[in-house]
C-alpha positions as CSV (number, residue, x, y, z in Angstrom):
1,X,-2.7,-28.4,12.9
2,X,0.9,-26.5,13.3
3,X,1.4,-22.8,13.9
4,X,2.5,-22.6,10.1
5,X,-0.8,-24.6,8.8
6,X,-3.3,-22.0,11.3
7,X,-1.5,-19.0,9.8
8,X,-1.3,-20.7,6.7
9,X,-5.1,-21.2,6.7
10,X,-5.9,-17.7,7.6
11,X,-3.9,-16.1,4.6
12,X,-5.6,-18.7,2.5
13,X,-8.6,-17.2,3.7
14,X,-7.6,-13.8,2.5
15,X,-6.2,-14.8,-0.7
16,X,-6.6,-11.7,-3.5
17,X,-8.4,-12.8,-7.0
18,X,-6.1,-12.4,-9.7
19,X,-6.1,-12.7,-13.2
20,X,-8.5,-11.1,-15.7
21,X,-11.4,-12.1,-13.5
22,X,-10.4,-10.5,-10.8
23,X,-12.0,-7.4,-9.1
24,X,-8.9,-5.7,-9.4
25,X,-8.8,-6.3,-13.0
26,X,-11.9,-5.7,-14.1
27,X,-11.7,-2.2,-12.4
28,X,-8.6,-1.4,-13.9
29,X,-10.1,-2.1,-17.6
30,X,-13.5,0.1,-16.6
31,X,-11.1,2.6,-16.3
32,X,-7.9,2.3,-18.7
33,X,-10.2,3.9,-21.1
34,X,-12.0,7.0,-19.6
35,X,-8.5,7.7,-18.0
36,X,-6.4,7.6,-21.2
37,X,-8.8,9.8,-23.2
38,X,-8.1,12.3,-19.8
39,X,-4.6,12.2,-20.1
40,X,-4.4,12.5,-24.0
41,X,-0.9,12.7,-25.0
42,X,0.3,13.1,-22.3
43,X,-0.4,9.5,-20.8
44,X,3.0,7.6,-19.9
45,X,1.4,4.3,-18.8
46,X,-1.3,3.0,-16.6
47,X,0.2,0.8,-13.8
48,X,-1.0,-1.1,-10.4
49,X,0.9,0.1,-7.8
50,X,0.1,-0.8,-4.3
51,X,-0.7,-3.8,-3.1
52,X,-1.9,-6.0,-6.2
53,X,1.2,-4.8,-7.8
54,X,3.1,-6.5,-4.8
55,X,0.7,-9.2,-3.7
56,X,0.1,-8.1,-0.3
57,X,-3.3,-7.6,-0.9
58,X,-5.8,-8.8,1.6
59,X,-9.1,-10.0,0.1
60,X,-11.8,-7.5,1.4
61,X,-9.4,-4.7,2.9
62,X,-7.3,-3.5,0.1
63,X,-8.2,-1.3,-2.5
64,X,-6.8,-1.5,-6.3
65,X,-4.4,1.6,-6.5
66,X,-3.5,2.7,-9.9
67,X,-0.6,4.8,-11.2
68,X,-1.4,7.9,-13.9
69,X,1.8,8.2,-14.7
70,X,1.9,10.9,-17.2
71,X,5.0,12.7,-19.2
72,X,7.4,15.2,-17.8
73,X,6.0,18.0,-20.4
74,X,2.4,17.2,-19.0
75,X,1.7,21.3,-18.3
76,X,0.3,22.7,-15.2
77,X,1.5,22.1,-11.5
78,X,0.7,19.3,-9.9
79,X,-2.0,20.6,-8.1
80,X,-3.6,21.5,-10.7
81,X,-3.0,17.7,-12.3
82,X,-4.8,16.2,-8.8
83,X,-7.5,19.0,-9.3
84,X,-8.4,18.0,-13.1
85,X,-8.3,14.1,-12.4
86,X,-10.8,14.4,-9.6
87,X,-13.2,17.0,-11.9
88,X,-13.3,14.2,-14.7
89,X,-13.5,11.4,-12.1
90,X,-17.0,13.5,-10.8
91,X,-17.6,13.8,-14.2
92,X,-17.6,10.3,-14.8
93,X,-19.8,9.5,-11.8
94,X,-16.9,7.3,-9.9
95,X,-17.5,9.0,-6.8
96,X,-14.4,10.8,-6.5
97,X,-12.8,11.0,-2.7
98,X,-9.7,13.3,-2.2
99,X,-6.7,11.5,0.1
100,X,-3.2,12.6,0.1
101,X,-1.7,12.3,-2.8
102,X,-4.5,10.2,-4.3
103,X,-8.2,10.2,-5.6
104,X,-10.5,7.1,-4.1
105,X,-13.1,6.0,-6.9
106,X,-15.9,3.7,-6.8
107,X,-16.3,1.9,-10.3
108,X,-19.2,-1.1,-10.5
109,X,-19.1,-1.5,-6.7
110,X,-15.3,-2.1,-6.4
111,X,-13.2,0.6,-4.8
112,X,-9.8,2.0,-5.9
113,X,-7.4,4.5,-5.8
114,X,-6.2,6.7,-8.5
115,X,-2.6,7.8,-8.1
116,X,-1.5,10.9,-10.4
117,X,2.1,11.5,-11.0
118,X,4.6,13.2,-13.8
119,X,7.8,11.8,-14.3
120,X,10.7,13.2,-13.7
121,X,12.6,14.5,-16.4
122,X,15.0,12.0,-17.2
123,X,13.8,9.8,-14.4
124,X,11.6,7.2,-16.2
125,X,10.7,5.5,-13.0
126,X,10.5,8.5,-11.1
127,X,7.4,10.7,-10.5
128,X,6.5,13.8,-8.6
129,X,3.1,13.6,-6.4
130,X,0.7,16.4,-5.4
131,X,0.6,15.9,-1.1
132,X,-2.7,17.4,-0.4
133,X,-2.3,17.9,2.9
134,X,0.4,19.6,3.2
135,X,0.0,21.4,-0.3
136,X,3.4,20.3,-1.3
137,X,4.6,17.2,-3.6
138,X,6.8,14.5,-3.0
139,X,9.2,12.5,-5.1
140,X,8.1,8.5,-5.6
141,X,9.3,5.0,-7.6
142,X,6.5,3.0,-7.7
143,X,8.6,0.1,-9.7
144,X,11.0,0.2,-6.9
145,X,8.3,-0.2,-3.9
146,X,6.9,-3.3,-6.2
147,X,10.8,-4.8,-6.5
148,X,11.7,-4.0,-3.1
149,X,8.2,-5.7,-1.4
150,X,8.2,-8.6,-4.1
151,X,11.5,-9.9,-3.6
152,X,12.2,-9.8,0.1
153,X,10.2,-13.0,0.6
154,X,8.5,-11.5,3.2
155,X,5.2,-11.5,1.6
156,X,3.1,-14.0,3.7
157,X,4.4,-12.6,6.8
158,X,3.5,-8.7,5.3
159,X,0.0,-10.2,4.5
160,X,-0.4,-11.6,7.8
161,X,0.5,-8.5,9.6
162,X,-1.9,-6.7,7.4
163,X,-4.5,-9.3,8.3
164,X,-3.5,-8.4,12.2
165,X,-3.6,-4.7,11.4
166,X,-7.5,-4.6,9.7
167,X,-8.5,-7.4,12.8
168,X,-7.8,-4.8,15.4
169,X,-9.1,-1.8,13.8
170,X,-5.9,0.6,13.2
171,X,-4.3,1.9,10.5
172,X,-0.8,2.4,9.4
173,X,0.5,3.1,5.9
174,X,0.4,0.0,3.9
175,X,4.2,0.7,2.6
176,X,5.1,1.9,6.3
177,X,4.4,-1.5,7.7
178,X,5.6,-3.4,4.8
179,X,9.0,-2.1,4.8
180,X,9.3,-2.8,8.8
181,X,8.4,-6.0,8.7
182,X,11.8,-6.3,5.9
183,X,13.7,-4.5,8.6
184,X,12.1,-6.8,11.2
185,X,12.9,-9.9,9.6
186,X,16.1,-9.0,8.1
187,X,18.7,-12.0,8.4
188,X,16.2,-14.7,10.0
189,X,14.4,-18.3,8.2
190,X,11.9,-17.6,5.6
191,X,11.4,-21.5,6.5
192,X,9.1,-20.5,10.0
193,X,6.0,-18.7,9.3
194,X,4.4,-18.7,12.8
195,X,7.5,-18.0,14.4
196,X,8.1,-14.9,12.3
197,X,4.8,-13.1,12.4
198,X,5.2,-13.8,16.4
199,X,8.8,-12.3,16.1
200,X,7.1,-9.1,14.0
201,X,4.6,-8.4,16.9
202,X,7.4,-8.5,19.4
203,X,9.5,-6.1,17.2
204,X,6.2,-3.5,16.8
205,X,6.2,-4.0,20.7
206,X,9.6,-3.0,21.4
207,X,11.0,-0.7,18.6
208,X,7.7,0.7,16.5
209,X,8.1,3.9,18.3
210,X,12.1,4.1,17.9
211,X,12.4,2.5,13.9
212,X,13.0,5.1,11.6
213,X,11.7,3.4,8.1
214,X,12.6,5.6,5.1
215,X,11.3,5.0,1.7
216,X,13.6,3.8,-0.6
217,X,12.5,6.3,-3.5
218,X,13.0,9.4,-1.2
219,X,15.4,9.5,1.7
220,X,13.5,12.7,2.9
221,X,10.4,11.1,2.9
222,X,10.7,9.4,7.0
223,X,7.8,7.0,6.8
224,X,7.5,6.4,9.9
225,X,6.5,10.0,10.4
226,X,3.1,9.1,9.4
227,X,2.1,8.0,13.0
228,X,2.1,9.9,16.0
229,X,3.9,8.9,18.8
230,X,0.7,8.2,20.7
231,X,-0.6,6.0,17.6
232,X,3.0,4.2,18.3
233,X,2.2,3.5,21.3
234,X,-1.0,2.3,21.3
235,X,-0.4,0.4,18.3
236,X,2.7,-1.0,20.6
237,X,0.3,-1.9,23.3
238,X,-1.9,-4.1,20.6
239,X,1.0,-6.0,19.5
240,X,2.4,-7.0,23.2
241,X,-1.1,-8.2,24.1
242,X,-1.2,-10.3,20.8
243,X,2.1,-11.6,21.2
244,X,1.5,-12.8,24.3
245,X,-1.6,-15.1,23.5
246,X,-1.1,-18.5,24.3
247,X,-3.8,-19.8,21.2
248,X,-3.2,-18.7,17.1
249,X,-7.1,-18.0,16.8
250,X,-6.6,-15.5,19.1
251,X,-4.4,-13.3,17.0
252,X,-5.4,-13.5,14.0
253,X,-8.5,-15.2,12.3
Protein backbone atom coordinates (compact mmCIF):
# COMPACT_ATOMS: atom_id res chain seq x y z
CA UNK A 1 0.00 0.00 0.00
CA UNK A 2 1.33 3.65 -0.99
CA UNK A 3 1.37 6.72 1.25
CA UNK A 4 -1.74 7.98 -0.83
CA UNK A 5 -3.82 4.46 -0.40
CA UNK A 6 -2.79 4.42 3.93
CA UNK A 7 -4.14 8.02 4.06
CA UNK A 8 -6.60 7.26 1.68
CA UNK A 9 -7.81 4.35 3.85
CA UNK A 10 -7.92 6.33 6.98
CA UNK A 11 -10.32 9.13 5.50
CA UNK A 12 -12.37 6.31 4.19
CA UNK A 13 -12.56 5.32 7.66
CA UNK A 14 -13.95 8.61 8.66
CA UNK A 15 -16.18 9.18 5.87
CA UNK A 16 -19.51 11.54 7.05
CA UNK A 17 -23.16 9.80 6.18
CA UNK A 18 -24.84 11.91 3.85
CA UNK A 19 -27.99 12.02 2.35
CA UNK A 20 -31.46 11.94 4.07
CA UNK A 21 -30.30 9.04 6.22
CA UNK A 22 -27.73 10.55 7.58
CA UNK A 23 -27.27 11.69 11.26
CA UNK A 24 -26.84 15.03 10.18
CA UNK A 25 -29.97 14.97 8.36
CA UNK A 26 -32.21 13.53 10.36
CA UNK A 27 -31.24 16.13 13.16
CA UNK A 28 -31.65 18.95 10.97
CA UNK A 29 -35.41 17.77 10.23
CA UNK A 30 -36.12 17.08 14.14
CA UNK A 31 -35.41 20.51 14.34
CA UNK A 32 -36.47 22.58 11.12
CA UNK A 33 -39.81 22.51 12.69
CA UNK A 34 -39.61 23.56 16.46
CA UNK A 35 -37.00 26.14 15.17
CA UNK A 36 -39.24 27.75 12.49
CA UNK A 37 -42.28 28.06 14.77
CA UNK A 38 -39.38 30.01 17.21
CA UNK A 39 -38.45 32.34 14.68
CA UNK A 40 -42.03 33.01 13.25
CA UNK A 41 -41.75 35.64 10.65
CA UNK A 42 -38.92 36.37 11.13
CA UNK A 43 -37.08 33.16 9.91
CA UNK A 44 -34.77 33.84 6.78
CA UNK A 45 -33.65 30.21 6.07
CA UNK A 46 -32.35 27.29 7.95
CA UNK A 47 -28.86 26.35 6.57
CA UNK A 48 -25.83 23.80 7.49
CA UNK A 49 -22.98 25.69 7.92
CA UNK A 50 -19.91 24.13 9.21
CA UNK A 51 -18.53 21.22 8.28
CA UNK A 52 -21.33 19.13 6.57
CA UNK A 53 -21.97 22.16 4.65
CA UNK A 54 -18.23 21.94 3.41
CA UNK A 55 -17.54 18.23 3.73
CA UNK A 56 -14.86 18.26 6.13
CA UNK A 57 -16.69 16.42 8.49
CA UNK A 58 -15.02 13.64 10.30
CA UNK A 59 -17.33 10.77 11.15
CA UNK A 60 -17.55 10.71 15.13
CA UNK A 61 -15.90 14.21 15.84
CA UNK A 62 -17.95 16.74 14.14
CA UNK A 63 -21.02 18.15 15.14
CA UNK A 64 -24.02 19.28 12.62
CA UNK A 65 -23.96 23.15 12.91
CA UNK A 66 -26.87 24.96 11.75
CA UNK A 67 -27.51 28.51 10.65
CA UNK A 68 -30.82 30.59 12.15
CA UNK A 69 -30.47 32.95 9.88
CA UNK A 70 -33.24 35.32 10.59
CA UNK A 71 -34.39 38.91 8.94
CA UNK A 72 -32.66 42.15 9.47
CA UNK A 73 -36.08 43.63 11.24
CA UNK A 74 -35.92 40.53 13.64
CA UNK A 75 -36.23 43.08 16.92
CA UNK A 76 -34.17 42.86 19.97
CA UNK A 77 -30.27 42.86 20.19
CA UNK A 78 -28.48 40.05 19.58
CA UNK A 79 -28.06 39.07 22.87
CA UNK A 80 -31.19 38.99 23.53
CA UNK A 81 -31.74 36.73 20.08
CA UNK A 82 -28.82 34.03 21.65
CA UNK A 83 -30.73 34.44 25.08
CA UNK A 84 -34.38 33.43 23.58
CA UNK A 85 -32.99 30.53 21.30
CA UNK A 86 -31.37 28.83 24.24
CA UNK A 87 -34.77 29.40 26.58
CA UNK A 88 -36.92 27.55 23.81
CA UNK A 89 -34.06 25.05 23.15
CA UNK A 90 -34.48 24.20 27.31
CA UNK A 91 -37.87 24.34 26.62
CA UNK A 92 -37.76 21.84 24.15
CA UNK A 93 -35.58 19.47 26.28
CA UNK A 94 -32.42 19.57 23.63
CA UNK A 95 -30.19 20.07 26.31
CA UNK A 96 -29.10 23.45 25.54
CA UNK A 97 -25.04 24.24 26.00
CA UNK A 98 -23.94 27.97 25.61
CA UNK A 99 -20.54 28.37 23.35
CA UNK A 100 -19.48 31.51 21.69
CA UNK A 101 -21.59 32.61 19.37
CA UNK A 102 -23.52 29.33 19.33
CA UNK A 103 -25.99 27.06 21.33
CA UNK A 104 -24.84 23.00 21.50
CA UNK A 105 -28.14 20.72 21.41
CA UNK A 106 -28.62 17.17 21.85
CA UNK A 107 -31.67 15.91 19.62
CA UNK A 108 -32.25 11.86 19.57
CA UNK A 109 -28.64 11.22 20.65
CA UNK A 110 -27.00 13.18 17.87
CA UNK A 111 -25.24 16.49 18.82
CA UNK A 112 -25.30 19.90 17.02
CA UNK A 113 -24.87 23.29 17.09
CA UNK A 114 -27.34 26.05 16.61
CA UNK A 115 -25.92 29.17 15.06
CA UNK A 116 -28.21 32.39 15.42
CA UNK A 117 -27.60 35.29 13.20
CA UNK A 118 -29.61 38.46 11.56
CA UNK A 119 -28.69 39.54 8.33
CA UNK A 120 -27.38 42.45 7.58
CA UNK A 121 -29.44 44.99 6.11
CA UNK A 122 -28.87 44.70 2.57
CA UNK A 123 -26.32 42.06 2.99
CA UNK A 124 -28.27 38.83 2.13
CA UNK A 125 -25.36 36.67 2.88
CA UNK A 126 -24.22 38.58 5.59
CA UNK A 127 -25.09 38.12 9.32
CA UNK A 128 -24.27 39.69 12.65
CA UNK A 129 -23.46 37.07 15.61
CA UNK A 130 -23.86 37.46 19.38
CA UNK A 131 -19.79 36.60 20.79
CA UNK A 132 -20.63 35.45 24.22
CA UNK A 133 -17.55 35.83 25.53
CA UNK A 134 -16.62 38.81 24.99
CA UNK A 135 -20.30 40.28 25.04
CA UNK A 136 -19.90 41.73 21.66
CA UNK A 137 -21.01 40.43 17.96
CA UNK A 138 -19.15 39.79 15.07
CA UNK A 139 -19.84 40.11 11.33
CA UNK A 140 -20.04 36.44 9.32
CA UNK A 141 -20.75 34.88 5.55
CA UNK A 142 -21.44 31.50 6.12
CA UNK A 143 -22.05 30.93 2.12
CA UNK A 144 -18.60 32.27 1.60
CA UNK A 145 -16.73 29.91 4.25
CA UNK A 146 -18.78 26.93 2.42
CA UNK A 147 -17.40 28.41 -1.25
CA UNK A 148 -14.11 29.23 -0.11
CA UNK A 149 -13.54 25.49 1.81
CA UNK A 150 -15.43 23.60 -1.06
CA UNK A 151 -13.55 24.76 -3.95
CA UNK A 152 -9.96 24.98 -2.91
CA UNK A 153 -9.64 21.13 -3.40
CA UNK A 154 -8.09 20.87 -0.33
CA UNK A 155 -10.69 18.92 1.25
CA UNK A 156 -9.08 15.37 1.86
CA UNK A 157 -6.05 17.09 3.05
CA UNK A 158 -8.45 19.45 5.54
CA UNK A 159 -10.09 16.16 6.64
CA UNK A 160 -6.90 14.56 7.30
CA UNK A 161 -5.51 17.24 9.36
CA UNK A 162 -8.71 17.16 11.28
CA UNK A 163 -8.38 13.48 11.73
CA UNK A 164 -4.63 14.42 13.09
CA UNK A 165 -6.09 17.18 15.23
CA UNK A 166 -9.00 14.92 17.21
CA UNK A 167 -5.92 11.82 17.27
CA UNK A 168 -3.81 13.96 19.44
CA UNK A 169 -6.24 15.50 21.62
CA UNK A 170 -6.18 19.48 20.78
CA UNK A 171 -8.27 21.78 19.53
CA UNK A 172 -8.18 24.56 17.16
CA UNK A 173 -11.05 26.25 15.34
CA UNK A 174 -12.38 24.06 12.72
CA UNK A 175 -12.36 27.23 10.08
CA UNK A 176 -8.89 28.38 11.69
CA UNK A 177 -7.17 25.20 10.47
CA UNK A 178 -9.10 24.88 7.38
CA UNK A 179 -8.14 28.07 5.90
CA UNK A 180 -4.26 27.39 6.87
CA UNK A 181 -4.05 24.44 5.36
CA UNK A 182 -5.45 26.64 1.82
CA UNK A 183 -2.56 28.99 2.68
CA UNK A 184 -0.37 26.00 3.33
CA UNK A 185 -0.99 24.36 0.13
CA UNK A 186 -1.42 27.26 -1.95
CA UNK A 187 0.35 26.68 -5.48
CA UNK A 188 1.40 22.89 -4.94
CA UNK A 189 -0.15 19.23 -6.72
CA UNK A 190 -3.55 18.35 -5.62
CA UNK A 191 -2.19 14.99 -7.38
CA UNK A 192 -0.01 13.93 -3.93
CA UNK A 193 -2.05 13.29 -0.95
CA UNK A 194 0.61 11.88 1.50
CA UNK A 195 3.02 14.27 0.50
CA UNK A 196 0.75 17.20 1.16
CA UNK A 197 -0.64 16.31 4.61
CA UNK A 198 3.32 15.66 5.38
CA UNK A 199 3.99 19.25 3.84
CA UNK A 200 0.92 20.70 6.22
CA UNK A 201 2.53 19.30 9.46
CA UNK A 202 5.83 20.75 8.47
CA UNK A 203 4.07 24.18 7.79
CA UNK A 204 2.10 23.99 11.43
CA UNK A 205 5.77 23.22 12.64
CA UNK A 206 7.46 26.19 11.33
CA UNK A 207 4.96 29.05 10.72
CA UNK A 208 1.58 28.16 13.10
CA UNK A 209 2.81 30.63 15.54
CA UNK A 210 3.78 33.43 12.79
CA UNK A 211 0.54 32.83 10.12
CA UNK A 212 -1.90 35.42 10.47
CA UNK A 213 -5.19 33.67 8.97
CA UNK A 214 -8.05 36.17 8.56
CA UNK A 215 -11.58 35.19 7.75
CA UNK A 216 -12.67 36.10 4.58
CA UNK A 217 -16.09 37.48 5.77
CA UNK A 218 -14.42 39.85 8.36
CA UNK A 219 -10.95 41.30 7.87
CA UNK A 220 -11.11 42.28 11.71
CA UNK A 221 -11.84 39.03 12.69
CA UNK A 222 -7.72 37.57 13.01
CA UNK A 223 -8.46 33.85 13.35
CA UNK A 224 -5.52 32.92 14.29
CA UNK A 225 -6.11 34.97 17.50
CA UNK A 226 -8.12 32.07 18.77
CA UNK A 227 -4.90 30.30 20.11
CA UNK A 228 -2.55 31.42 22.49
CA UNK A 229 0.92 31.49 21.75
CA UNK A 230 1.66 28.72 24.21
CA UNK A 231 -1.26 26.58 22.39
CA UNK A 232 0.98 27.48 19.11
CA UNK A 233 3.64 26.15 20.33
CA UNK A 234 2.72 23.10 21.75
CA UNK A 235 0.47 22.42 18.91
CA UNK A 236 3.99 23.17 16.83
CA UNK A 237 5.76 20.68 18.95
CA UNK A 238 2.92 17.84 18.03
CA UNK A 239 3.27 18.48 14.39
CA UNK A 240 7.31 18.25 14.30
CA UNK A 241 7.16 14.91 16.15
CA UNK A 242 4.43 13.63 13.61
CA UNK A 243 6.18 14.80 10.74
CA UNK A 244 9.13 13.17 11.56
CA UNK A 245 7.74 9.56 11.87
CA UNK A 246 9.26 7.22 9.65
CA UNK A 247 5.68 4.82 9.42
CA UNK A 248 1.89 6.39 8.14
CA UNK A 249 0.16 4.41 11.07
CA UNK A 250 1.99 6.36 13.28
CA UNK A 251 0.43 9.73 12.39
CA UNK A 252 -2.70 9.21 11.80
CA UNK A 253 -4.92 6.04 12.08
Amino acid sequence: MTADQYVQSVLNKYQVQRGPASPAEQFGSAVAGPLRTWANQYLNELRYSGSYAKETGVHGISDVDILVSLNANTPGTLKDIYNELYTFASGQRWSPRMQNVSIGVTVNGTQGDLVPGRIQTAYQNYHSLYVRKRDTWTQTNVALHIDTVRNSRRVSEIRAVKIWRYLNGFDIPSLYLELFVIDALSGRSTANLAENVLHVLRAITSSLSTTRILDPANTNNVLSDDLTKSEKDWISGVARQSASQQNWGQIIW
